[in-house]
C-alpha positions as a printed NumPy array, in Angstrom:
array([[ 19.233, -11.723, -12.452],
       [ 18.04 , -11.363,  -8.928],
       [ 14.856, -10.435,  -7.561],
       [ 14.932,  -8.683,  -4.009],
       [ 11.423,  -9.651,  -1.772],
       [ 10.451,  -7.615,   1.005],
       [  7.67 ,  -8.952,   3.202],
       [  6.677, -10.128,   5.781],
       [  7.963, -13.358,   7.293],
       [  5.315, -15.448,   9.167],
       [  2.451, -12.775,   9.857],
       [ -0.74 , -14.062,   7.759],
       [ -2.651, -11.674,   8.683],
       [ -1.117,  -9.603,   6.06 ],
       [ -2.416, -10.838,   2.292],
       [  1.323, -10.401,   1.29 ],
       [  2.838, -12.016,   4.167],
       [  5.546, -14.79 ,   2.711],
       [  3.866, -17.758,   3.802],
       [  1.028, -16.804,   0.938],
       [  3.231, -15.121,  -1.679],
       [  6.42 , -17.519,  -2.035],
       [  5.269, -19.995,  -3.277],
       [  3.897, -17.866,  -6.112],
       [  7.449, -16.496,  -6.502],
       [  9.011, -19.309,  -6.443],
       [  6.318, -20.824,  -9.533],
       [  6.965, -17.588, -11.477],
       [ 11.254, -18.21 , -11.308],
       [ 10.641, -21.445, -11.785],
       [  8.434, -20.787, -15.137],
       [ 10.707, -18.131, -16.163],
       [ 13.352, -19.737, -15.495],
       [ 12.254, -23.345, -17.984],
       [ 11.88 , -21.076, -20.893],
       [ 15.447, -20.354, -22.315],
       [ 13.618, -17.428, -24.927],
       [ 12.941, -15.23 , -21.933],
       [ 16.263, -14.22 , -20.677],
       [ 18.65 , -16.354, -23.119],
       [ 22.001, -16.719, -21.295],
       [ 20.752, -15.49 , -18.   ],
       [ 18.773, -17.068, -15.174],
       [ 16.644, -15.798, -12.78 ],
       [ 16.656, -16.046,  -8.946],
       [ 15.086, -14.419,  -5.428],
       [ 16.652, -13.435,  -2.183],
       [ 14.481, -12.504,   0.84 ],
       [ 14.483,  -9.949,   3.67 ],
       [ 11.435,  -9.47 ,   6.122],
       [  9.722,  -6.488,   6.581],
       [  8.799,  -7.389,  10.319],
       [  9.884,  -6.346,  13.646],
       [ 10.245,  -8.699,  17.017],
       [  6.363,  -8.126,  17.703],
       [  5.741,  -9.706,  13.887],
       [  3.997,  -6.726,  12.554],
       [  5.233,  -4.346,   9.332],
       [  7.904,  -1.76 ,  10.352],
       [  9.327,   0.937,   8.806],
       [ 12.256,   0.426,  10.269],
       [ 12.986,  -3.406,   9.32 ],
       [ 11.785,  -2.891,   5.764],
       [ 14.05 ,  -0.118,   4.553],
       [ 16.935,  -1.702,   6.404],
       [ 16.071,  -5.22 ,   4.659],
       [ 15.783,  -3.759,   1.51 ],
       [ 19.795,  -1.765,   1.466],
       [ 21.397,  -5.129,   2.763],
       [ 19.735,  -6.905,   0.151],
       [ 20.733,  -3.972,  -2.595],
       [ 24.568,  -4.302,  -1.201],
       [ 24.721,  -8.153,  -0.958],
       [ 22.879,  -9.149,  -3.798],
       [ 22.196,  -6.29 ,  -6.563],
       [ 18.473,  -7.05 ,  -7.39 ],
       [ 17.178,  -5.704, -10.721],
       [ 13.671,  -5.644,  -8.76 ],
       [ 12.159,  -6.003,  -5.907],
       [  8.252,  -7.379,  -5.016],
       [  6.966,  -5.845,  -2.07 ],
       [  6.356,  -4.53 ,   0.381],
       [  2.854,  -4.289,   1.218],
       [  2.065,  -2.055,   3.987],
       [  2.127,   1.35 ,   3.54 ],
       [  4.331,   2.798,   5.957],
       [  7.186,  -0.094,   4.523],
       [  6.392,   0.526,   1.39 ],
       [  6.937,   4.307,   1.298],
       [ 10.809,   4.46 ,   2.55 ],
       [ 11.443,   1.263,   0.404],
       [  9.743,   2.871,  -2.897],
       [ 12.037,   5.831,  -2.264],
       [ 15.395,   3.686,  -2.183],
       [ 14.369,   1.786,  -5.353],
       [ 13.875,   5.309,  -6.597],
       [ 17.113,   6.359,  -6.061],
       [ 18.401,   2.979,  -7.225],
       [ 16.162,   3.718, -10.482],
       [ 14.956,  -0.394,  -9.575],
       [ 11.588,  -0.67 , -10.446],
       [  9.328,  -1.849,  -7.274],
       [  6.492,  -3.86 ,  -7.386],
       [  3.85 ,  -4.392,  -4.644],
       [  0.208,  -5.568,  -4.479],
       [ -0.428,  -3.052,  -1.188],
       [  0.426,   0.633,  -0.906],
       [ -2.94 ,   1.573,  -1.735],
       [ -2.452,   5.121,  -0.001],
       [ -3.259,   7.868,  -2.193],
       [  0.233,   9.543,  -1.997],
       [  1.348,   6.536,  -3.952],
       [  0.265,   7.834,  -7.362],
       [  2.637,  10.662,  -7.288],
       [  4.698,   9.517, -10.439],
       [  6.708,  12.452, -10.599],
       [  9.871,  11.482,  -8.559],
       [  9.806,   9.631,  -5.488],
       [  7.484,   6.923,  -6.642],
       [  8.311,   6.871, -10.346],
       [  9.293,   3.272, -10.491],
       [  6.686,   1.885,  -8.35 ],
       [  4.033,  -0.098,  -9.522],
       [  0.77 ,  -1.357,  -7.565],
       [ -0.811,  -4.394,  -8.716],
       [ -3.377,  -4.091,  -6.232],
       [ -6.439,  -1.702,  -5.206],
       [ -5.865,   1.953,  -4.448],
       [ -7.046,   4.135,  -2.186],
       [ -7.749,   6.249,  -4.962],
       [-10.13 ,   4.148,  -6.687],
       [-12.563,   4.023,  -3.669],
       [-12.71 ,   8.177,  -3.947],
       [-13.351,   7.895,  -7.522],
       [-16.002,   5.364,  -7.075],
       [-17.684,   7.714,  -3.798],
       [-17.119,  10.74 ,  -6.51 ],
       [-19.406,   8.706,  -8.917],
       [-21.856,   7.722,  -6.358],
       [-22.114,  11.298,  -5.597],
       [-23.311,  12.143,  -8.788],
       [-25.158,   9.618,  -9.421],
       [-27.298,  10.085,  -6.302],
       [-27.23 ,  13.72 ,  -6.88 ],
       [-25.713,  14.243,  -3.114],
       [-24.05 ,  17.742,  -3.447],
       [-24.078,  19.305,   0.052],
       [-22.23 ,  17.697,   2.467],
       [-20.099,  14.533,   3.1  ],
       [-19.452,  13.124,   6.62 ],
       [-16.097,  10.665,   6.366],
       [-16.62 ,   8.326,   9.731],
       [-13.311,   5.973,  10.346],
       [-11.415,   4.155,  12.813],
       [ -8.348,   5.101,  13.66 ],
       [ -5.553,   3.424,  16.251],
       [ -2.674,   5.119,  14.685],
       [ -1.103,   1.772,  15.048],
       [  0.351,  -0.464,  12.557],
       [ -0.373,   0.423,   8.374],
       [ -3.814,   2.177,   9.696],
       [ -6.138,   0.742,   7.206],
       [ -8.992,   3.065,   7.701],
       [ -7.866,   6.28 ,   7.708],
       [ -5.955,   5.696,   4.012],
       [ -8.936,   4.407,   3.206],
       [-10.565,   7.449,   4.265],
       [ -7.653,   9.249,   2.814],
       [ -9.012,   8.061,  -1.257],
       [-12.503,   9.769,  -0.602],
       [-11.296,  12.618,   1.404],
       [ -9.016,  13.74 ,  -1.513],
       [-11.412,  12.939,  -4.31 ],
       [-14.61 ,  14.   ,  -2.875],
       [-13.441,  17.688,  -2.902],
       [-13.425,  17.414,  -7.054],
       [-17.23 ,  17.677,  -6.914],
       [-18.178,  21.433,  -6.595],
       [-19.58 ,  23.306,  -3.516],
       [-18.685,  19.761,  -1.407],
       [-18.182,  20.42 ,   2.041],
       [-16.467,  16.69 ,   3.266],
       [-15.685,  16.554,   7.099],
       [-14.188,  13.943,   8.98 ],
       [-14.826,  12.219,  12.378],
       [-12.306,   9.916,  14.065],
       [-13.105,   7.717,  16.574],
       [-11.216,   4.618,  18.401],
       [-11.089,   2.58 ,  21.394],
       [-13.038,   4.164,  24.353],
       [-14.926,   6.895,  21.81 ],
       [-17.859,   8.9  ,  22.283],
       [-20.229,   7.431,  20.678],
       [-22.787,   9.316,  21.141],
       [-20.864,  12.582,  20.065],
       [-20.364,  10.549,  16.485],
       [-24.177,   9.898,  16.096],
       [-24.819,  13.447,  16.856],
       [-22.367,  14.336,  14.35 ],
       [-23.842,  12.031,  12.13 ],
       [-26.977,  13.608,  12.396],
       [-26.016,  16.977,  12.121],
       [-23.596,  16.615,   9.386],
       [-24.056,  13.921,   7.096],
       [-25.691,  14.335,   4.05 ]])
């Protein structure tokens, strides 16, 4: 049986990046692998492909394109990873298609716990997205803060975007609470500043 792996290659600043998660994967085949009453008759194995591009950072190019030479060349029952969110999403789709379950410890964007088709077989071991607008839902009530919510996040549009999907979880979930207003301020490199403050002041809660 062969496990397909997805990640990337030498970029640590990704939790998932290779250097940190092989040798994890290679323990788990390993352990698997010493106890015959797990798979009798069959043995497990891995086969890489990165989910970086020249510049070392995920792309959602590389990733998909990883993933269908590894299908073709090796016929994974699995595959771990990847992490980032815009990899994970074409990736998750294949292994749909493939009905190949796909499991990742990123992806914590909240358009990952659609179930119904397109991500059906993928499972995050991970935080989600999700979770965080659950937990600002609970703090809402808890607090009694019923008016207004101001959602303040930075935003390069480069890369997997960290804080807006993060945003994303309480933008979706806040709106469950009745008569919420939630607005949203973006700001990057170069931003008024004192527009958000103002903002801040005017709309928060």
């Amino acid at each position: 049986l062969t496990l397909a792996v997805v990640l990337p290659e030498r970029n640590l600043t990704y939790p998932w990046a290779w250097p940190r998660v092989g040798p994890a994967v290679r323990l788990a085949a390993a352990a698997v692998n010493s106890r015959r009453d797990l798979l009798p008759g069959l043995s497990l194995r891995w086969v890489f492909g990165s989910s970086e591009d020249r510049h070392g950072v995920c792309s959602e190019m590389a990733a998909p394109l990883a993933a269908v030479d590894l299908r073709l060349a090796h016929q994974p029952v699995a595959f771990v990873g990847p992490g980032c969110v815009y990899t994970a999403a074409p990736v998750a789709r294949f292994t749909s298609h493939w009905r190949l379950p796909l499991v990742t410890a990123g992806a914590e964007a909240h358009g990952f716990d659609d179930k119904r088709e397109e991500f059906a077989l993928t499972t995050r071991a991970g935080p989600s997205h999700r979770k965080l607008g659950e937990l600002g839902v609970q703090l809402h009530r808890r607090f009694n803060w019923t008016r207004r919510a101001l959602l303040v996040y930075w935003d390069e549009k480069v890369d997997d975007r960290p804080c807006f999907f993060a945003a994303e979880g309480l933008y979706v979930q806040l709106p469950t609470l009745r008569n919420l207003t939630v607005v949203d301020v973006v700001f990057g490199r170069g931003g008024n500043f004192s527009f958000i403050i103002q903002e801040i002041k005017a709309k928060g809660r």
